[in-house]
mmCIF file of the N, C-alpha and C atoms, coordinates in Angstrom:
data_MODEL
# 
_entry.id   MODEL 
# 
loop_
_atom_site.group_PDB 
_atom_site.id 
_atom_site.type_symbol 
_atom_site.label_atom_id 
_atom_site.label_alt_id 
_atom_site.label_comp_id 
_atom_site.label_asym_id 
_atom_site.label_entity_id 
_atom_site.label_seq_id 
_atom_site.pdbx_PDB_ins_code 
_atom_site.Cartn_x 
_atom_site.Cartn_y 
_atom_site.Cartn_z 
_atom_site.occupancy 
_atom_site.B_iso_or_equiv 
_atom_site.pdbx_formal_charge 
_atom_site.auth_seq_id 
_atom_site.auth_comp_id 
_atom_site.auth_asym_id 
_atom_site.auth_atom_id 
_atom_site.pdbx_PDB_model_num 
ATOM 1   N N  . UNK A 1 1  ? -71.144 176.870 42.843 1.00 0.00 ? 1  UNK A N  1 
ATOM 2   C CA . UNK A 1 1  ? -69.741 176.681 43.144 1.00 0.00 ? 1  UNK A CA 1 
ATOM 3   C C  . UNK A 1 1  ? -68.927 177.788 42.480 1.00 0.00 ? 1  UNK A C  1 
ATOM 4   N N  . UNK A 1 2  ? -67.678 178.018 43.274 1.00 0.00 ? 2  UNK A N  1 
ATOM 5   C CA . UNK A 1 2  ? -66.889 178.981 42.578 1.00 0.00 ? 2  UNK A CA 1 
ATOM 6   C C  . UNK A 1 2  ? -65.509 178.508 42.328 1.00 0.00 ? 2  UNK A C  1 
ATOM 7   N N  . UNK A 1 3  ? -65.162 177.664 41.490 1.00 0.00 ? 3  UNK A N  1 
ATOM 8   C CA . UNK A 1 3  ? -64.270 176.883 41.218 1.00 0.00 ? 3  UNK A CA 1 
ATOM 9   C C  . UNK A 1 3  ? -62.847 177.779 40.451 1.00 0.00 ? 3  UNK A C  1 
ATOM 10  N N  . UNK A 1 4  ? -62.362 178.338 40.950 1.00 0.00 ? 4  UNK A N  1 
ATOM 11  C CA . UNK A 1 4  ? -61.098 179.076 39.931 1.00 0.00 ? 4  UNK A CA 1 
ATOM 12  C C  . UNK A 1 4  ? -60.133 178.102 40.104 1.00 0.00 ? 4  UNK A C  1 
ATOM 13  N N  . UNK A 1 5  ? -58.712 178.594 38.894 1.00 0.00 ? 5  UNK A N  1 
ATOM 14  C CA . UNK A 1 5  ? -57.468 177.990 38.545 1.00 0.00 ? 5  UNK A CA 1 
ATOM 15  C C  . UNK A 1 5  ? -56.732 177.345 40.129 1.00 0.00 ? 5  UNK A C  1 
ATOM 16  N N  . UNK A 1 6  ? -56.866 178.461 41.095 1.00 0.00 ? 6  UNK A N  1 
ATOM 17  C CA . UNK A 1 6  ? -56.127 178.610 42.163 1.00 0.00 ? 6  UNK A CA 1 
ATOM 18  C C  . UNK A 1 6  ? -57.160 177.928 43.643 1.00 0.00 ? 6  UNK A C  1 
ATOM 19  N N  . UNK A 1 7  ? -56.554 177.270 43.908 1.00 0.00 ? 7  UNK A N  1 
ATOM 20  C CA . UNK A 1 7  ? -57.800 176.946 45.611 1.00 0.00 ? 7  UNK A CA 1 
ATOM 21  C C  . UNK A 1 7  ? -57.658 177.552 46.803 1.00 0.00 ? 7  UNK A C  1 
ATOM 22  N N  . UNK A 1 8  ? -58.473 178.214 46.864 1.00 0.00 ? 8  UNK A N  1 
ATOM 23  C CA . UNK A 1 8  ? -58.954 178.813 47.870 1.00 0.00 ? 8  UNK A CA 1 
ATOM 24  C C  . UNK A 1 8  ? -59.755 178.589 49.605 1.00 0.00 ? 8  UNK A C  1 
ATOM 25  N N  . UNK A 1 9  ? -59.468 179.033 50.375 1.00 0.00 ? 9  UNK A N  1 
ATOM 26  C CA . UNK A 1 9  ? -60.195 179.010 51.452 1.00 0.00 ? 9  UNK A CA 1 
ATOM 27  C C  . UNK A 1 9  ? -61.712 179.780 51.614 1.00 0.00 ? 9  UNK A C  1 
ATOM 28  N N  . UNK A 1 10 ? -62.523 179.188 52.236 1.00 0.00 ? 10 UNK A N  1 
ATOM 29  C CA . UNK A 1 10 ? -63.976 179.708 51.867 1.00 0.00 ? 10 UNK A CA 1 
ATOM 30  C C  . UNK A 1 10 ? -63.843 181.124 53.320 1.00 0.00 ? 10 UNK A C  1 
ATOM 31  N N  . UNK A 1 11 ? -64.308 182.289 52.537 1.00 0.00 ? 11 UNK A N  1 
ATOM 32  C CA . UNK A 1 11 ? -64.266 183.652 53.296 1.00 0.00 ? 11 UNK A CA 1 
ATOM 33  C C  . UNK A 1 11 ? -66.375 183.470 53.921 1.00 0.00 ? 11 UNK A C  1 
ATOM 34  N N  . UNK A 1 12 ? -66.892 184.457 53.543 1.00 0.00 ? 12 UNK A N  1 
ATOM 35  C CA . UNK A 1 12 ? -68.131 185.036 54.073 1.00 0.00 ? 12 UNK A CA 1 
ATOM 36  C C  . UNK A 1 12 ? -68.945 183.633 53.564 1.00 0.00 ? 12 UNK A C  1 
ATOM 37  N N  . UNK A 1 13 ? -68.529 182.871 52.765 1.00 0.00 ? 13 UNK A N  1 
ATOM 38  C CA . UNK A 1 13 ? -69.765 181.669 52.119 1.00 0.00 ? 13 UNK A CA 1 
ATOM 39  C C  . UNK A 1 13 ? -69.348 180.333 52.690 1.00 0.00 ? 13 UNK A C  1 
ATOM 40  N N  . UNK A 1 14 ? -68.509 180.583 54.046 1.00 0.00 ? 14 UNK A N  1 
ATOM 41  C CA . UNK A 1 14 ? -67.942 179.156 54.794 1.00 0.00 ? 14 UNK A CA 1 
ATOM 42  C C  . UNK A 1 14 ? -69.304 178.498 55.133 1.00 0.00 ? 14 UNK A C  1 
ATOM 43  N N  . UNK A 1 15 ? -70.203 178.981 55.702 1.00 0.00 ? 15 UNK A N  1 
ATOM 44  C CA . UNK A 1 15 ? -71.746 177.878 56.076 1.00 0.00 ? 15 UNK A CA 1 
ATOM 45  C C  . UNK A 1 15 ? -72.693 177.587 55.017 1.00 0.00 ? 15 UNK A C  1 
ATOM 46  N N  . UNK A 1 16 ? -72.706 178.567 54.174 1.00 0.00 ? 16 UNK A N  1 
ATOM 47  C CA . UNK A 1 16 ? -73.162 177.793 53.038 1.00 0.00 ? 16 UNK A CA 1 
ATOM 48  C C  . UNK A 1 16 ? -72.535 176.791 52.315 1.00 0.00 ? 16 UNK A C  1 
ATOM 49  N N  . UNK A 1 17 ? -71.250 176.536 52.377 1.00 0.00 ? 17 UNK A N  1 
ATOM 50  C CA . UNK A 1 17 ? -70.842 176.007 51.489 1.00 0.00 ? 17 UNK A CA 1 
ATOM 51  C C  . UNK A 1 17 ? -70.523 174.167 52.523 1.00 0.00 ? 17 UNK A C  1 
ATOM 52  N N  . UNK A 1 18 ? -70.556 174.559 53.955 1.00 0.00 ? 18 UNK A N  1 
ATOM 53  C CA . UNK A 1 18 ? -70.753 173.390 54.729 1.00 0.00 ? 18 UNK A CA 1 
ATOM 54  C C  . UNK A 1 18 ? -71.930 172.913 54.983 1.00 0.00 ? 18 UNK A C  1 
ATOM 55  N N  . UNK A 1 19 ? -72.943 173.655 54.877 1.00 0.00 ? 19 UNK A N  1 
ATOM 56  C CA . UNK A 1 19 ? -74.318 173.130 54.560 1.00 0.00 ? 19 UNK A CA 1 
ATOM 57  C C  . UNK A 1 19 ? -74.972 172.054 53.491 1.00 0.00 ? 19 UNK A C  1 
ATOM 58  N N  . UNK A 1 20 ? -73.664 172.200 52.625 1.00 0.00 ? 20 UNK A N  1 
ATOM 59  C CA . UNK A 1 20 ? -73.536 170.981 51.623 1.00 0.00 ? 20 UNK A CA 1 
ATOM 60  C C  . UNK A 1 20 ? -72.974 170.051 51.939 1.00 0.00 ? 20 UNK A C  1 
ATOM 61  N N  . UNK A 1 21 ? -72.225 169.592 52.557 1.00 0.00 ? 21 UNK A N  1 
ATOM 62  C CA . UNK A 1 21 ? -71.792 168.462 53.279 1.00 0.00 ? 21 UNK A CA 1 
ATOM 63  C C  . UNK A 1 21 ? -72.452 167.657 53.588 1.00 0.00 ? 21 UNK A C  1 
ATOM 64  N N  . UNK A 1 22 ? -72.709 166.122 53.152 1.00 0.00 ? 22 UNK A N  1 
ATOM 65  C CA . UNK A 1 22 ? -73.711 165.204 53.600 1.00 0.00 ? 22 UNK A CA 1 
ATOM 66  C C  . UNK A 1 22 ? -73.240 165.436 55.592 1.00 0.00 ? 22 UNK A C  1 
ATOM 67  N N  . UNK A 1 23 ? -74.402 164.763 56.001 1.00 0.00 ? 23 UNK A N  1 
ATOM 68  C CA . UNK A 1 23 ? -73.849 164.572 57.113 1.00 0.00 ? 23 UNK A CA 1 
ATOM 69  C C  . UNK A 1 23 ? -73.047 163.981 57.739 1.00 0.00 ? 23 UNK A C  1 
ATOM 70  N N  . UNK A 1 24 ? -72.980 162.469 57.332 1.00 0.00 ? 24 UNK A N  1 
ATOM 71  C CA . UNK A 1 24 ? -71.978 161.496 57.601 1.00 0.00 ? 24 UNK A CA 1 
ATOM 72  C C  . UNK A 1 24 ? -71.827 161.176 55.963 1.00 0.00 ? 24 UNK A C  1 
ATOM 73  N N  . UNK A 1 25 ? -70.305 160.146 56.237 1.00 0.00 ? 25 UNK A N  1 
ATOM 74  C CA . UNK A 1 25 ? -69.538 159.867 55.226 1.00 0.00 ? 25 UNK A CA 1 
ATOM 75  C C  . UNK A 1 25 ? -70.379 158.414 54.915 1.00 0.00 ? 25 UNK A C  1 
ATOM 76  N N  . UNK A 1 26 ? -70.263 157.921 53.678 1.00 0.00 ? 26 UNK A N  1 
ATOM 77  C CA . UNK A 1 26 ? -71.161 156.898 53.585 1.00 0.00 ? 26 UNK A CA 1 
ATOM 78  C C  . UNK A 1 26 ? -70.642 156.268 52.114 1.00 0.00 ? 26 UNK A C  1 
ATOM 79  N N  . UNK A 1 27 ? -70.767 154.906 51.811 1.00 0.00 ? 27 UNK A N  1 
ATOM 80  C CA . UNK A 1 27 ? -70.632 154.085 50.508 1.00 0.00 ? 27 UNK A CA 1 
ATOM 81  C C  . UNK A 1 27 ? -71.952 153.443 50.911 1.00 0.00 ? 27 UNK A C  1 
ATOM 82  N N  . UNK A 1 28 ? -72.115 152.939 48.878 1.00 0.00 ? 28 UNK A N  1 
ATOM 83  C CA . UNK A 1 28 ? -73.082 151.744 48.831 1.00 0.00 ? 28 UNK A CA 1 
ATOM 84  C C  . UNK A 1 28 ? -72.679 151.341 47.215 1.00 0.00 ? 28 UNK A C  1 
ATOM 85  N N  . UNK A 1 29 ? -72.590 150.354 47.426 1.00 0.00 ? 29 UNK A N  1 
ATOM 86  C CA . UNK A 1 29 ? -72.643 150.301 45.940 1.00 0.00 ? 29 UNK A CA 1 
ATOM 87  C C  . UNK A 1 29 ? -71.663 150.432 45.169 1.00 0.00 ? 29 UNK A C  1 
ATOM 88  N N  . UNK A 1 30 ? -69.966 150.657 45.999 1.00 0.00 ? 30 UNK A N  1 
ATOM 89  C CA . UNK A 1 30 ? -68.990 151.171 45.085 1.00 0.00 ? 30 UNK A CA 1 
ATOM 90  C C  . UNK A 1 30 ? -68.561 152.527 44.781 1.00 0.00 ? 30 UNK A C  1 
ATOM 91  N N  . UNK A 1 31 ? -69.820 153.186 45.369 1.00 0.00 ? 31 UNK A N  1 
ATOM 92  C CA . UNK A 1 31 ? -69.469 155.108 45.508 1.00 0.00 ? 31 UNK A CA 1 
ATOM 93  C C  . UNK A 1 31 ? -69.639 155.170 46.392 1.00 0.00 ? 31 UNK A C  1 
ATOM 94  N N  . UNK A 1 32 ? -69.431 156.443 46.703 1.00 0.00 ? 32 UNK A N  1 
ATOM 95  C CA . UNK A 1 32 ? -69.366 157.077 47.750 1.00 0.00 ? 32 UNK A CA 1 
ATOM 96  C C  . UNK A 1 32 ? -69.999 157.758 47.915 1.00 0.00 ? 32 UNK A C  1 
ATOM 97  N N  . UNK A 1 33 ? -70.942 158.065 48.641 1.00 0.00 ? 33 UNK A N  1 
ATOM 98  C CA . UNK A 1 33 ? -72.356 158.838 48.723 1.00 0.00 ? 33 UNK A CA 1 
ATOM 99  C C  . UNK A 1 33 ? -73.187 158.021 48.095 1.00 0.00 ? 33 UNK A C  1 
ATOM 100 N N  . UNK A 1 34 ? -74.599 158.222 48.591 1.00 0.00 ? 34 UNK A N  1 
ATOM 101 C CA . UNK A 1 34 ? -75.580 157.293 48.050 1.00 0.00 ? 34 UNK A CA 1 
ATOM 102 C C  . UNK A 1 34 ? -76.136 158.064 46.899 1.00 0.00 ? 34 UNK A C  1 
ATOM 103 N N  . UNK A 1 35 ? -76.117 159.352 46.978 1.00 0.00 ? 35 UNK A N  1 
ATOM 104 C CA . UNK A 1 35 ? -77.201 160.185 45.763 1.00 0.00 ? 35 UNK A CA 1 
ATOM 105 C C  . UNK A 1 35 ? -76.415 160.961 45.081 1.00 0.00 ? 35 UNK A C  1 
ATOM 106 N N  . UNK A 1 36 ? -76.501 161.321 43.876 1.00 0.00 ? 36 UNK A N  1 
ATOM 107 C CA . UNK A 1 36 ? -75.079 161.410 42.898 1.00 0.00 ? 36 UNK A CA 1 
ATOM 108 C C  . UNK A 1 36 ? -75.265 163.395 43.278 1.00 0.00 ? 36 UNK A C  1 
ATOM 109 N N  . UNK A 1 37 ? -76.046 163.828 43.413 1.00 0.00 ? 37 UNK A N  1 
ATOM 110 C CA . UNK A 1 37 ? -76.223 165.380 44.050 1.00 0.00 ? 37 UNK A CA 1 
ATOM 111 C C  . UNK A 1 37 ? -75.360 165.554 45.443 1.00 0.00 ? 37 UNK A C  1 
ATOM 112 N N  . UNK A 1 38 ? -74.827 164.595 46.231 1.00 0.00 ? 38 UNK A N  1 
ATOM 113 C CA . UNK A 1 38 ? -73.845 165.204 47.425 1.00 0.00 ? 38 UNK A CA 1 
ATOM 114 C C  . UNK A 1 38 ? -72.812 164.661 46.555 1.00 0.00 ? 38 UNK A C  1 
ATOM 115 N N  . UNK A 1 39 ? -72.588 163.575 45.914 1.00 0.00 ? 39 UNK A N  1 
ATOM 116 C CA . UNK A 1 39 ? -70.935 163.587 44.913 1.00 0.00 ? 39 UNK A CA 1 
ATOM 117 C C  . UNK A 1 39 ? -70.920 164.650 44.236 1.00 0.00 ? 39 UNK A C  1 
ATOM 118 N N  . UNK A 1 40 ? -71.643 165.659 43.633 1.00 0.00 ? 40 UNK A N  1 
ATOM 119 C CA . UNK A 1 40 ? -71.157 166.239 42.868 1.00 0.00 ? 40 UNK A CA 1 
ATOM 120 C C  . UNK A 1 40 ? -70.971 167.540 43.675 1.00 0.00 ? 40 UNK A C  1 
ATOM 121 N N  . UNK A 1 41 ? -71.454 167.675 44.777 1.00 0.00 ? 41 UNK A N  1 
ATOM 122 C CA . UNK A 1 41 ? -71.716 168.833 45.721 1.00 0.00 ? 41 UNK A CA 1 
ATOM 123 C C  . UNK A 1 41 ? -70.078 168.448 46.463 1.00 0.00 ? 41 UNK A C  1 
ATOM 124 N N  . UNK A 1 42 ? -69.784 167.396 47.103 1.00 0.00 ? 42 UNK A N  1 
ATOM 125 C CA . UNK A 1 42 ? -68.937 167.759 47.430 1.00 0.00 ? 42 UNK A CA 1 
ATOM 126 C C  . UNK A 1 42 ? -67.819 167.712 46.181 1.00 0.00 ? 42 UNK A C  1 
ATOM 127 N N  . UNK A 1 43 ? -67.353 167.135 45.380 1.00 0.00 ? 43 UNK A N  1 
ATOM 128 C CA . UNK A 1 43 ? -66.783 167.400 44.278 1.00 0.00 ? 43 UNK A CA 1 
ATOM 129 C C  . UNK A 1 43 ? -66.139 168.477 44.409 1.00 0.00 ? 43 UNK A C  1 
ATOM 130 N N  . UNK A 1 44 ? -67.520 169.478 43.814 1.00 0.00 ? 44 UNK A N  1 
ATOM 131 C CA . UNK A 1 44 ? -67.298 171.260 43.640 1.00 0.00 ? 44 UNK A CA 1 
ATOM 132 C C  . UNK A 1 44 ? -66.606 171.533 45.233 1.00 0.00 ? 44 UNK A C  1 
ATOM 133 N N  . UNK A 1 45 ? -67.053 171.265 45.950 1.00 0.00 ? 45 UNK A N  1 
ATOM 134 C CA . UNK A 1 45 ? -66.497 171.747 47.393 1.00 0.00 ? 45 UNK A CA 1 
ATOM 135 C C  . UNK A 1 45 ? -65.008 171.432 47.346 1.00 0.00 ? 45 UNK A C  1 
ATOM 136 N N  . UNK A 1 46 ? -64.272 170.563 47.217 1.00 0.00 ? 46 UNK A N  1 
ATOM 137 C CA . UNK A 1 46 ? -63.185 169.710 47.410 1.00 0.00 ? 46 UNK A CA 1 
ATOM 138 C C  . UNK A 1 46 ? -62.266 170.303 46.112 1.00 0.00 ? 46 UNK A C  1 
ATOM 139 N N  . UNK A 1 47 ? -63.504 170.844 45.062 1.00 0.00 ? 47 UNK A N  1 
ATOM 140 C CA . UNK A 1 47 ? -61.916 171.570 43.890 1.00 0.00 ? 47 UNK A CA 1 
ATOM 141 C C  . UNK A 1 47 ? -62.425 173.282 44.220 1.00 0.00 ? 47 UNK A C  1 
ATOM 142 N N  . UNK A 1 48 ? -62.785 173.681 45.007 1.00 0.00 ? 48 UNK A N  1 
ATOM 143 C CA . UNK A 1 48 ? -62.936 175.279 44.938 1.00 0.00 ? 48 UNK A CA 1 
ATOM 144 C C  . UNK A 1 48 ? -61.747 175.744 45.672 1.00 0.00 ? 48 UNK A C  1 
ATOM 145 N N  . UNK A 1 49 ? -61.781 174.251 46.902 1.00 0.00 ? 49 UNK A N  1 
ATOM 146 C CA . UNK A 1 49 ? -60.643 174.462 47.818 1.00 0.00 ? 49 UNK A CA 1 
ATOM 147 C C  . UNK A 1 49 ? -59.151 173.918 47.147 1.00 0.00 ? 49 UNK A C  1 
ATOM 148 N N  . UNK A 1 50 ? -59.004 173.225 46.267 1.00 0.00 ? 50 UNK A N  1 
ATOM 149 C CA . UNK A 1 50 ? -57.715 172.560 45.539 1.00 0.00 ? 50 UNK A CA 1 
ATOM 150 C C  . UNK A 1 50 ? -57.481 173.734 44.581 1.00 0.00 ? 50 UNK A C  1 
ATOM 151 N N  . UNK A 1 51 ? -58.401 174.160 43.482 1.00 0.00 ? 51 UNK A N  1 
ATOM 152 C CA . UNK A 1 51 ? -58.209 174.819 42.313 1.00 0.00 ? 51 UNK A CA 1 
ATOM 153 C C  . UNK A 1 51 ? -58.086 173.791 41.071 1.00 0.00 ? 51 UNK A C  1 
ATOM 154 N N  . UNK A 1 52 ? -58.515 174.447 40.004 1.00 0.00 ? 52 UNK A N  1 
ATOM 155 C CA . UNK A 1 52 ? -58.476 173.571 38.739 1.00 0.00 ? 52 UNK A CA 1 
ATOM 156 C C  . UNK A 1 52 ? -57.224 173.183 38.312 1.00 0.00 ? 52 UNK A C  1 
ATOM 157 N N  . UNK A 1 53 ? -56.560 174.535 38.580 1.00 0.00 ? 53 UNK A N  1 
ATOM 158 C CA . UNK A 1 53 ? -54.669 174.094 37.863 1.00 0.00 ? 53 UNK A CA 1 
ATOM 159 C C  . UNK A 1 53 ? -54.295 173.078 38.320 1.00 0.00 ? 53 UNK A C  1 
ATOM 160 N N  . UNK A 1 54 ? -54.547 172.335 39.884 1.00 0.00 ? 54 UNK A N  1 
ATOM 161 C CA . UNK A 1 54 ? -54.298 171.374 40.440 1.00 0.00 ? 54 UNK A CA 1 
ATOM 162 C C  . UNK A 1 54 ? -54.728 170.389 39.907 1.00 0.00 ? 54 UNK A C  1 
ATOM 163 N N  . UNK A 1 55 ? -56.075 170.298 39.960 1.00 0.00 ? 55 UNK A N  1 
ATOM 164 C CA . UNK A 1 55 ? -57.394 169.277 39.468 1.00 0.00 ? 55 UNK A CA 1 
ATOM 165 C C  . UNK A 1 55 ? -56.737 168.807 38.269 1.00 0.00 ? 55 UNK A C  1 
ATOM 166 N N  . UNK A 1 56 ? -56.908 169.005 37.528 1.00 0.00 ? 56 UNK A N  1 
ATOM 167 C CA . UNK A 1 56 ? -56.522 168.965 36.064 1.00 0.00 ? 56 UNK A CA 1 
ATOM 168 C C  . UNK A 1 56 ? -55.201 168.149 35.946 1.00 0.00 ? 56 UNK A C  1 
ATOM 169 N N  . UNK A 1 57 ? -53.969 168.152 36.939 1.00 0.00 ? 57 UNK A N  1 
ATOM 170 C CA . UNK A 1 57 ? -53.073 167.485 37.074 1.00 0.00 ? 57 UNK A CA 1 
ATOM 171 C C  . UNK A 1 57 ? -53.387 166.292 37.645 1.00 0.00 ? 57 UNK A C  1 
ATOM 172 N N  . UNK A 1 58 ? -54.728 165.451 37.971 1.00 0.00 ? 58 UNK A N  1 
ATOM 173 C CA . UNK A 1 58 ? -54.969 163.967 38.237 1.00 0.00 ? 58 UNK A CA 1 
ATOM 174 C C  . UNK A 1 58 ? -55.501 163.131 37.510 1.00 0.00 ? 58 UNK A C  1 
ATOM 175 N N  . UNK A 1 59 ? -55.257 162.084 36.972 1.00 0.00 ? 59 UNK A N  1 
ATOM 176 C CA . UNK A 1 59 ? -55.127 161.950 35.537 1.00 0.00 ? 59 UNK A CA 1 
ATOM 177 C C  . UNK A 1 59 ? -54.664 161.900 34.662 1.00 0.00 ? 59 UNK A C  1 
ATOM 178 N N  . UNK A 1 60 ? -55.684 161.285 33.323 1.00 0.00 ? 60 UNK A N  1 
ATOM 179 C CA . UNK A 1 60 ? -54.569 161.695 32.171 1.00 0.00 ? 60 UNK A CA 1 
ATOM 180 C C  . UNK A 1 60 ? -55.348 162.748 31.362 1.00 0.00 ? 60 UNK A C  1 
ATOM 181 N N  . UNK A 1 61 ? -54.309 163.534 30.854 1.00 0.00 ? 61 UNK A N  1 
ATOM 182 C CA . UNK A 1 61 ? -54.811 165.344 30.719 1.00 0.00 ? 61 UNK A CA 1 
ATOM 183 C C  . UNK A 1 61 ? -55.603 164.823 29.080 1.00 0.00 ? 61 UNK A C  1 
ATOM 184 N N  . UNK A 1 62 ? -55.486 163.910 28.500 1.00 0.00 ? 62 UNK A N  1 
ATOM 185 C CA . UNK A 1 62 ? -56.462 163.635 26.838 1.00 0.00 ? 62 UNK A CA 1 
ATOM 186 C C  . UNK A 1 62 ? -58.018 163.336 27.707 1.00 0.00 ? 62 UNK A C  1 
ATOM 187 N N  . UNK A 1 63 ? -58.106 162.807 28.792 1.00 0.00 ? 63 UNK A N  1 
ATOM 188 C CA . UNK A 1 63 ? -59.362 162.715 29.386 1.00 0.00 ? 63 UNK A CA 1 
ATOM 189 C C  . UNK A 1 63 ? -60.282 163.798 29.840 1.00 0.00 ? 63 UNK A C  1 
ATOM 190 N N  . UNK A 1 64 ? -59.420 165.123 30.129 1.00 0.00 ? 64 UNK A N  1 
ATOM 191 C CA . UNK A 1 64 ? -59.846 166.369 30.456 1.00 0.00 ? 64 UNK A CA 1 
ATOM 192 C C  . UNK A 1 64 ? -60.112 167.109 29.501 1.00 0.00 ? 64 UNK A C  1 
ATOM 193 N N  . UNK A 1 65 ? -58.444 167.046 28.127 1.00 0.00 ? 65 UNK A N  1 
ATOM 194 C CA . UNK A 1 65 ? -59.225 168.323 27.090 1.00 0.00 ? 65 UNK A CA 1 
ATOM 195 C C  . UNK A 1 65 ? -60.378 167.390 26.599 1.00 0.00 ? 65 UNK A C  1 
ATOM 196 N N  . UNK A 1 66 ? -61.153 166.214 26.333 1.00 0.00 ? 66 UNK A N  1 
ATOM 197 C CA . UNK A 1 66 ? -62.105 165.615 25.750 1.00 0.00 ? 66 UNK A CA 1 
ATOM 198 C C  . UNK A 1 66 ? -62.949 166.216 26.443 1.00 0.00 ? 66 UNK A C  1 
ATOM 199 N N  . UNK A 1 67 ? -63.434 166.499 27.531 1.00 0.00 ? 67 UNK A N  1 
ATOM 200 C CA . UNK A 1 67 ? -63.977 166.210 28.877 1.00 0.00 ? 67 UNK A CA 1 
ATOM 201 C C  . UNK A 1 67 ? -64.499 168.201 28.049 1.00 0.00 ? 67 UNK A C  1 
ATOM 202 N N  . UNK A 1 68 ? -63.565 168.672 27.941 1.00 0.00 ? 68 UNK A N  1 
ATOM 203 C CA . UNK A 1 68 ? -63.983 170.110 27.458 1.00 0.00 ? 68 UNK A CA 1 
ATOM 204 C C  . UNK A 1 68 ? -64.145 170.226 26.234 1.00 0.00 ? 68 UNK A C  1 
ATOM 205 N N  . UNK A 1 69 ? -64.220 169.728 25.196 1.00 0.00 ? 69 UNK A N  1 
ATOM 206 C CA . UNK A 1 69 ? -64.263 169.564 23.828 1.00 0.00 ? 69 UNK A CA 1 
ATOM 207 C C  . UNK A 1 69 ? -65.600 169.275 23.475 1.00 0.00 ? 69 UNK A C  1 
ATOM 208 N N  . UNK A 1 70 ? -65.940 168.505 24.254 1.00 0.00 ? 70 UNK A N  1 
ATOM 209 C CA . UNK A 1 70 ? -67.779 167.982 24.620 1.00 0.00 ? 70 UNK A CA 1 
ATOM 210 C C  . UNK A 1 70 ? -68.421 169.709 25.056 1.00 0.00 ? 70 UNK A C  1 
ATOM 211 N N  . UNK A 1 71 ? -67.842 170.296 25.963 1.00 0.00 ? 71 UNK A N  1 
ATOM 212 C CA . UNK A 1 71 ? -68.608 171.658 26.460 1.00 0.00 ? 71 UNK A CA 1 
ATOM 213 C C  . UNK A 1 71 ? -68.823 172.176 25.458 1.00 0.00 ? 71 UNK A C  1 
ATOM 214 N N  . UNK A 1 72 ? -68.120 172.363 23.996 1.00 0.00 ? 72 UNK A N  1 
ATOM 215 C CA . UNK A 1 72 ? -68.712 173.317 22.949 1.00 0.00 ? 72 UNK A CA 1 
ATOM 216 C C  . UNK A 1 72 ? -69.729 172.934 22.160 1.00 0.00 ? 72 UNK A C  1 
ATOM 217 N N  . UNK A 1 73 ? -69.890 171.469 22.648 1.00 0.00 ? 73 UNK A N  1 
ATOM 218 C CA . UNK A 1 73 ? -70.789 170.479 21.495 1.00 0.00 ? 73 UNK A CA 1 
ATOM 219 C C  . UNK A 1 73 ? -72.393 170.077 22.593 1.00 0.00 ? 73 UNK A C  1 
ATOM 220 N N  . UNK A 1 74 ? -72.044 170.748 23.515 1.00 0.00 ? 74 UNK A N  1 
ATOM 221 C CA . UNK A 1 74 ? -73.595 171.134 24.427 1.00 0.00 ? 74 UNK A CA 1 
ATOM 222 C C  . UNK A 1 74 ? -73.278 169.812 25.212 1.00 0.00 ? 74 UNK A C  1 
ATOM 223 N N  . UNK A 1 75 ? -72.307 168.768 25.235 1.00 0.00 ? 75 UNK A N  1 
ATOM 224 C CA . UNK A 1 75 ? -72.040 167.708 26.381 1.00 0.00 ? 75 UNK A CA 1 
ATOM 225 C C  . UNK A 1 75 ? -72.343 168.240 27.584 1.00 0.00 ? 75 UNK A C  1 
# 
C-alpha cells in the first residue's frame, strides 16, 4: 500500500490495486469480510484513496497517537 497524508487516485497501479478487492461484499460474524487479509486489504485501499490527514480525523485522536506510540515499542 501507498498510504500518504493526502488521498489520491490510483494512476498506472489501478488493477493491481482492484485485484484486491474481495469479489463480493460480504459479513459474518459482525465484520465485514470473512478473512481479516481482505479487511485489511481493503482498509489500505479505502485510506490511499482518503489520505491519512483525513483518516486520522475519525475518532478520537488519544486512540491514534497510542496506536503510534506502540510503533516505537515494536507493537
Amino acid at each position: 500500500m501507498d498510504i500518504r497524508n493526502e488521498g489520491r487516485a490510483w494512476g498506472d497501479e489501478f488493477y493491481s490495486r482492484w485485484d484486491l478487492i474481495p469479489e463480493k461484499f460480504e459479513a459474518s460474524g459482525g465484520k465485514i469480510y470473512w478473512r481479516e487479509e481482505d479487511r485489511v486489504n481493503v482498509l489500505g485501499l479505502f485510506l490511499e484513496q482518503v489520505g491519512a490527514d483525513r483518516a486520522v480525523r475519525l475518532g478520537d485522536p488519544e486512540v491514534w497517537r497510542a496506536a503510534v506510540a506502540k510503533l516505537g515499542q515494536g507493537g
